[in-house]
N, C-alpha and C positions, 0 to 999 in steps of 0.2 A: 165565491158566491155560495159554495157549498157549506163551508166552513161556517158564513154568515147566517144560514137559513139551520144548522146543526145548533149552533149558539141560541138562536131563537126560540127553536124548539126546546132546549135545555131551561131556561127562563120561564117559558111557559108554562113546563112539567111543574118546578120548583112552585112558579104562583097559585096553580089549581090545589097542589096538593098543602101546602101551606094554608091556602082559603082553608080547604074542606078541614084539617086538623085543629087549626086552633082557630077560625072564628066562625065555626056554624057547631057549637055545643051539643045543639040539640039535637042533631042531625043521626040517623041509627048507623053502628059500627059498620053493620053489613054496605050500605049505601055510601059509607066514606072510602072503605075498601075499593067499591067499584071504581067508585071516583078515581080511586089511584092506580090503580090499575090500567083505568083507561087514561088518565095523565100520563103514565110511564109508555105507554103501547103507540097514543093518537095524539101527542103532544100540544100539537095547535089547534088540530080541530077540537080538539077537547076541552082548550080553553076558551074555545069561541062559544061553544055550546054551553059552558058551565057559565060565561059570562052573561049571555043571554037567559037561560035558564034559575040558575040559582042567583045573580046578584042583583036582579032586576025587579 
């Protein structure tokens, strides 16, 4: 289970941080930064919040 929810979390980091790089352009360097930062740190919650927040 551990392994499973480690996996997940790995996936999620990979998706926020891919969103924020190549398909929000416009978006300023500083705020992609944090973005990843907090993808690499808060994995899933990060991609709940960034789901909600920026793809919506």
């Amino acid at each position: 289970m551990e392994k499973l929810i480690g996996l997940i979390g790995i996936v999620c980091a990979i998706w926020v941080i891919y969103e924020v790089w190549a398909n929000h352009k416009s978006m300023p360097v500083g705020e992609k930064i944090l973005w990843t930062i907090a993808a690499i740190i808060f994995n899933i919650i990060t991609a709940i919040v960034f789901y909600f927040v920026k793809k919506r």
